[in-house]
N, CA, C and O atoms as a printed pandas DataFrame, in Angstrom:
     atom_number atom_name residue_name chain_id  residue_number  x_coord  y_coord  z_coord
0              1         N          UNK        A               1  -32.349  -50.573   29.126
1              2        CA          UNK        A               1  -32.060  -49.344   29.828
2              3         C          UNK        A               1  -31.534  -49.699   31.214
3              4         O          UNK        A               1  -31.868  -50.774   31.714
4              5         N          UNK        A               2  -30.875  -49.011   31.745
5              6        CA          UNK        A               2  -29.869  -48.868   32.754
6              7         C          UNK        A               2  -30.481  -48.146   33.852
7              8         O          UNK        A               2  -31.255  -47.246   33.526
8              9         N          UNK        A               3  -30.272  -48.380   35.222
9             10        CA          UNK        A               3  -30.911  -47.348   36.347
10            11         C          UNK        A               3  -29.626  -47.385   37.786
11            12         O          UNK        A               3  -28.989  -48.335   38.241
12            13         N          UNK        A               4  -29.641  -46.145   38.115
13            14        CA          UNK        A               4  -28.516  -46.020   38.834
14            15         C          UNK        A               4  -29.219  -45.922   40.504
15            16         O          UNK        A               4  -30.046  -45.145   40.981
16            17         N          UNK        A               5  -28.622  -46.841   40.969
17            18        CA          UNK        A               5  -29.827  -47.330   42.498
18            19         C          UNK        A               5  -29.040  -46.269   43.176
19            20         O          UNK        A               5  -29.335  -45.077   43.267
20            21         N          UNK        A               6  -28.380  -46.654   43.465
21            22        CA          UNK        A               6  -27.379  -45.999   44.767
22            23         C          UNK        A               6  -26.153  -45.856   44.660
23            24         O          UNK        A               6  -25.668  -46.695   43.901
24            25         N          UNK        A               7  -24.956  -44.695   45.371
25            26        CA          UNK        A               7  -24.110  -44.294   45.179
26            27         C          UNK        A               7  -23.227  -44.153   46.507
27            28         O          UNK        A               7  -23.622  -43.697   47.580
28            29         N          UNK        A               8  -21.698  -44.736   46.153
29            30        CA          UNK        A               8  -21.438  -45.177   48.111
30            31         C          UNK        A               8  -19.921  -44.113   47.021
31            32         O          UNK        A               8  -19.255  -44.287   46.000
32            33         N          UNK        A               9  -20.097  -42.926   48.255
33            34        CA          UNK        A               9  -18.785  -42.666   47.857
34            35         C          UNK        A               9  -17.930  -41.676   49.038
35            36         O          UNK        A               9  -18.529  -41.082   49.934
36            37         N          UNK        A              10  -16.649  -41.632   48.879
37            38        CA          UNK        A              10  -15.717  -40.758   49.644
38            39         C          UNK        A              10  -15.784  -39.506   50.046
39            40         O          UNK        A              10  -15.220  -38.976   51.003
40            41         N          UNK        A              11  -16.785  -38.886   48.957
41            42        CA          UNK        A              11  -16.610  -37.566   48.776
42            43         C          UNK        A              11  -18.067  -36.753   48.109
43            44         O          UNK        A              11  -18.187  -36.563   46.898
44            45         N          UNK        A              12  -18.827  -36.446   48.846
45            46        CA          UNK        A              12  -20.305  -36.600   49.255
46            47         C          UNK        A              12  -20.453  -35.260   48.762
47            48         O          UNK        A              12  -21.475  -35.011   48.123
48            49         N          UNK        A              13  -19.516  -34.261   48.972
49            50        CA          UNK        A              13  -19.798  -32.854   48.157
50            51         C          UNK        A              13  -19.610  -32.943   46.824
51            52         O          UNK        A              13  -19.700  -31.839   46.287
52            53         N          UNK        A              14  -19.320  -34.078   45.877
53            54        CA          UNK        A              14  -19.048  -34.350   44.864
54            55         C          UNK        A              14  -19.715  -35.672   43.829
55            56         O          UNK        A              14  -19.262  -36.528   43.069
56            57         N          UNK        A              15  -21.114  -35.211   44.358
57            58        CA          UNK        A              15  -21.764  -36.350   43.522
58            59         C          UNK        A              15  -23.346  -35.716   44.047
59            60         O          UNK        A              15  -23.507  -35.087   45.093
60            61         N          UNK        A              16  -24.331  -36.018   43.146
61            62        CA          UNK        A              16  -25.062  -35.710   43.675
62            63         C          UNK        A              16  -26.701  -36.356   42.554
63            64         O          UNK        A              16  -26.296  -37.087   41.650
64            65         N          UNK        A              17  -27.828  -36.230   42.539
65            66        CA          UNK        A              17  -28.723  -36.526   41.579
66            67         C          UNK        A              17  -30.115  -37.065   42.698
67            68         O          UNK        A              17  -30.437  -36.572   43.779
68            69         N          UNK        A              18  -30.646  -38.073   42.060
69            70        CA          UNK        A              18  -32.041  -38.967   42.183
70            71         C          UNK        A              18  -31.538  -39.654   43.028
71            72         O          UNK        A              18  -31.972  -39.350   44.138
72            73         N          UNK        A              19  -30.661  -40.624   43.052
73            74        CA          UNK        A              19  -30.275  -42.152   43.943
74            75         C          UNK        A              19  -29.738  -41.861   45.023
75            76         O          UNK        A              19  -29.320  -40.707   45.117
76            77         N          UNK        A              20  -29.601  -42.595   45.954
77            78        CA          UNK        A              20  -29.521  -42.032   46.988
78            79         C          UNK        A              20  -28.184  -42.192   47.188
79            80         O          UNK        A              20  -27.725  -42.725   46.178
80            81         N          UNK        A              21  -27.252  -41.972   48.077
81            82        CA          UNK        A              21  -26.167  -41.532   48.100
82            83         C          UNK        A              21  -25.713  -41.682   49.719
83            84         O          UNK        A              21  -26.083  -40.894   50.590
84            85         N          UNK        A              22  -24.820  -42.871   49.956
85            86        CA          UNK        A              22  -24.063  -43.105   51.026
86            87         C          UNK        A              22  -22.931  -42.794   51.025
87            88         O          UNK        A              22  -22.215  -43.272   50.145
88            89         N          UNK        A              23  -22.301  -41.780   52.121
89            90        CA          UNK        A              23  -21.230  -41.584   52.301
90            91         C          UNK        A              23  -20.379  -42.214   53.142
91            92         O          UNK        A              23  -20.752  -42.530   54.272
92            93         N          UNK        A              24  -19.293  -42.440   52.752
93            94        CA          UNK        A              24  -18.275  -43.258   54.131
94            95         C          UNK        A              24  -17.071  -42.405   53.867
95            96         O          UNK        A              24  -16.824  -41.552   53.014
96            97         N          UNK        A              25  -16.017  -43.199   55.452
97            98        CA          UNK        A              25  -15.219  -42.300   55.474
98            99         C          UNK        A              25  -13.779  -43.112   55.277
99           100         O          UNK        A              25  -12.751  -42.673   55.794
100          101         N          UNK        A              26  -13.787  -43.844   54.802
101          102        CA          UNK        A              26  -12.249  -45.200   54.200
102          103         C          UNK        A              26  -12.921  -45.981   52.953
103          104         O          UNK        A              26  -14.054  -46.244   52.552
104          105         N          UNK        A              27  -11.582  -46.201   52.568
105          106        CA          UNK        A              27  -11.685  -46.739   51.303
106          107         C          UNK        A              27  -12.223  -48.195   51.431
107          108         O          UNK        A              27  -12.702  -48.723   50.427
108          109         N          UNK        A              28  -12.170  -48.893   52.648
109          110        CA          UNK        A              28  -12.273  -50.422   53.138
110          111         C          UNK        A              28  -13.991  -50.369   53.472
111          112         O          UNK        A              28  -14.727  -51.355   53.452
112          113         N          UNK        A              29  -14.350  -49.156   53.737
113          114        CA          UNK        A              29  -15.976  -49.215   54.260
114          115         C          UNK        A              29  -16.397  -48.752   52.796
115          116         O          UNK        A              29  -17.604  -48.855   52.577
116          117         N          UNK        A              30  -15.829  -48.395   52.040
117          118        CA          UNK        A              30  -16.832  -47.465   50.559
118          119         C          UNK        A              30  -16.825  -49.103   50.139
119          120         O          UNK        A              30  -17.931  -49.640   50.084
120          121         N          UNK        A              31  -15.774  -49.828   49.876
121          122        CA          UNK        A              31  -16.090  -51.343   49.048
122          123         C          UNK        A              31  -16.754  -52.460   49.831
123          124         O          UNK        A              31  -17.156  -53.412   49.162
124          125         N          UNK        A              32  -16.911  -52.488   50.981
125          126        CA          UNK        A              32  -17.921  -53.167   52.033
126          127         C          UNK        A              32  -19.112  -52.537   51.916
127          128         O          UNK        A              32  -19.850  -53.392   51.428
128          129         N          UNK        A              33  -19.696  -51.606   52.067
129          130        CA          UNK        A              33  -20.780  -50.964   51.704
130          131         C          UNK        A              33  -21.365  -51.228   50.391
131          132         O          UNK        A              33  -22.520  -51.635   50.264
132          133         N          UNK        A              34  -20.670  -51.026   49.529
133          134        CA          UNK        A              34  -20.951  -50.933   48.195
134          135         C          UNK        A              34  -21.053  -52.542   48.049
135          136         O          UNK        A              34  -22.200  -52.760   47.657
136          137         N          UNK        A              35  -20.508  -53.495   48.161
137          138        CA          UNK        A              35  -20.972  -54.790   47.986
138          139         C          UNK        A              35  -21.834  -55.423   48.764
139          140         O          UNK        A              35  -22.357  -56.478   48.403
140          141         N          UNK        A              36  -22.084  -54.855   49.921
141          142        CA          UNK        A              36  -23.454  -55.338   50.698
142          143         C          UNK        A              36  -24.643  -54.990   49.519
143          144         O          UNK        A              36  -25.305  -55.847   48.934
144          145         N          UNK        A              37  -24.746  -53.450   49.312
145          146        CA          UNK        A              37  -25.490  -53.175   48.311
146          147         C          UNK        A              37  -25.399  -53.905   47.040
147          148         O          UNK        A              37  -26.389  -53.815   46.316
148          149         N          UNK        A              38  -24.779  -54.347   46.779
149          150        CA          UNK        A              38  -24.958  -55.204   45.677
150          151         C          UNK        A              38  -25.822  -56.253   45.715
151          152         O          UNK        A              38  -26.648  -56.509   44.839
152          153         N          UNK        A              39  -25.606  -56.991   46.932
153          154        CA          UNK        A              39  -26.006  -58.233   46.554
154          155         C          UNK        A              39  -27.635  -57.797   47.309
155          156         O          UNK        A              39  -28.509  -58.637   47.094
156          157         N          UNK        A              40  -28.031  -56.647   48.097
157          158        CA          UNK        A              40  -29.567  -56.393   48.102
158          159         C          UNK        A              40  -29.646  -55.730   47.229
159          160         O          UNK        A              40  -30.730  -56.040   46.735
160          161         N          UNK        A              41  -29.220  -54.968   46.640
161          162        CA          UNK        A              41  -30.353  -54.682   45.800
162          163         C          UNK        A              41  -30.567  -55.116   44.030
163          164         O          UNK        A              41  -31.206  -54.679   43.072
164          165         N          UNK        A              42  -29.418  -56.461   44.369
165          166        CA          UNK        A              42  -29.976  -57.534   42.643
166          167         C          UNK        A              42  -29.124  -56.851   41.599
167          168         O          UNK        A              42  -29.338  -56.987   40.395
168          169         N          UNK        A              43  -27.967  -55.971   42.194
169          170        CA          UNK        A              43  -27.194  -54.728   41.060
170          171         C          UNK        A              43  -26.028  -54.407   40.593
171          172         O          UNK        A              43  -26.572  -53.365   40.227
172          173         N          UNK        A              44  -25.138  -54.305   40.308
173          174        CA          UNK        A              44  -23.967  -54.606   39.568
174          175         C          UNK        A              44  -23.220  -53.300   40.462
175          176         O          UNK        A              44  -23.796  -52.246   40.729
176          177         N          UNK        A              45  -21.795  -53.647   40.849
177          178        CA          UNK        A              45  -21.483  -51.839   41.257
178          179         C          UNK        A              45  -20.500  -51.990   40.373
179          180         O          UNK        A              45  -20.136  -53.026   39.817
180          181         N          UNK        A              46  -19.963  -50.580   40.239
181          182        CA          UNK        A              46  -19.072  -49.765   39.189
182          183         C          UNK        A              46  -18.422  -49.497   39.818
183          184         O          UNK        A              46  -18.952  -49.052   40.836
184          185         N          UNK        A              47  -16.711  -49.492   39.853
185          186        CA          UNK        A              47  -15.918  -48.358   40.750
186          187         C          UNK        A              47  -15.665  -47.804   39.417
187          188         O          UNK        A              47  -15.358  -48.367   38.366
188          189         N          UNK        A              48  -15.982  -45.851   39.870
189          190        CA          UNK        A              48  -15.305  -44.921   38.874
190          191         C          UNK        A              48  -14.011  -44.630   39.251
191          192         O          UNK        A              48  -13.474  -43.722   38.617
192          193         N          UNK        A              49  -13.466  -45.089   39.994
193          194        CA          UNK        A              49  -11.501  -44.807   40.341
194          195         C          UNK        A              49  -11.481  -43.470   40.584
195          196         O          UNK        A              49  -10.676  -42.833   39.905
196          197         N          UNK        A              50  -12.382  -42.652   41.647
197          198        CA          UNK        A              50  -12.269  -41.570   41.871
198          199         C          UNK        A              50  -12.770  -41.214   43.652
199          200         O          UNK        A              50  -13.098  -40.120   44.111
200          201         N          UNK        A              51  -12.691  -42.367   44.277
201          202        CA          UNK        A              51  -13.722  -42.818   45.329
202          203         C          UNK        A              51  -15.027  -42.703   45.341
203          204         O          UNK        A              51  -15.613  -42.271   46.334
204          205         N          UNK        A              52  -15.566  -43.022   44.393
205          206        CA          UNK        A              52  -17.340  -43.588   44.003
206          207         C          UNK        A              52  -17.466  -44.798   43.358
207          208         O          UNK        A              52  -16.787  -45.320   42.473
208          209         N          UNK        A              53  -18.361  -45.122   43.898
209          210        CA          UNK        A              53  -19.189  -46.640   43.134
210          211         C          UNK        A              53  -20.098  -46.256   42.803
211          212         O          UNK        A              53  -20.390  -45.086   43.050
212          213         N          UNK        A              54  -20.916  -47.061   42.115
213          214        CA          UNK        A              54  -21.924  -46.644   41.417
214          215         C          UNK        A              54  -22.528  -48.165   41.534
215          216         O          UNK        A              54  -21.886  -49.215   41.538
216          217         N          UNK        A              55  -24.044  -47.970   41.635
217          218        CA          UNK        A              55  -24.486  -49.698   41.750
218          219         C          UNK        A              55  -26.031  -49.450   40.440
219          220         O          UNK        A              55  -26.994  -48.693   40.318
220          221         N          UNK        A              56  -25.632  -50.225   39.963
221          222        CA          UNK        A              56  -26.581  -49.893   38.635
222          223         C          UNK        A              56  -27.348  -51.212   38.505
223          224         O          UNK        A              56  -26.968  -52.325   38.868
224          225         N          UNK        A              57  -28.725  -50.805   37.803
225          226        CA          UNK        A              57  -29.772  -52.376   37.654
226          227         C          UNK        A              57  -29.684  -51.736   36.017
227          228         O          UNK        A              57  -29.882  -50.607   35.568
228          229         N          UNK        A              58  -29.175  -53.416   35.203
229          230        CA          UNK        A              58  -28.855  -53.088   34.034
230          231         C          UNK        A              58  -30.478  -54.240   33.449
231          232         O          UNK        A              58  -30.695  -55.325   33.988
232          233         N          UNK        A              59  -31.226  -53.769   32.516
233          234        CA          UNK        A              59  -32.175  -54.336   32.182
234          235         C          UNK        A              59  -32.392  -55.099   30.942
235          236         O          UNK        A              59  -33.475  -55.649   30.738
């Protein structure tokens, strides 16, 4: 099973759930962000090609 940690995205009125959810405001800080998070929190990120990542702990 799959768990979705955290969510770094462009567009913050457009995502929403359990994980927590960082917003930025360039495309150069959403993939810097999102790979810092990667490597704390042990987790794989996803780009959905829509300005969201997705950082998932796959088990």
């Amino acid at each position: 099973m799959s768990q979705i940690l955290a969510i770094v995205t462009l567009t913050k009125d457009r995502v929403g759930g359990g994980a927590p959810i960082f917003a930025v405001d360039q495309e150069d800080d959403l993939q810097r962000m999102a790979f810092s998070l990667e490597k704390i929190l042990d987790a794989n990120a996803h780009d959905l090609k829509n300005g969201t990542i997705i950082l998932v702990k796959h088990s």
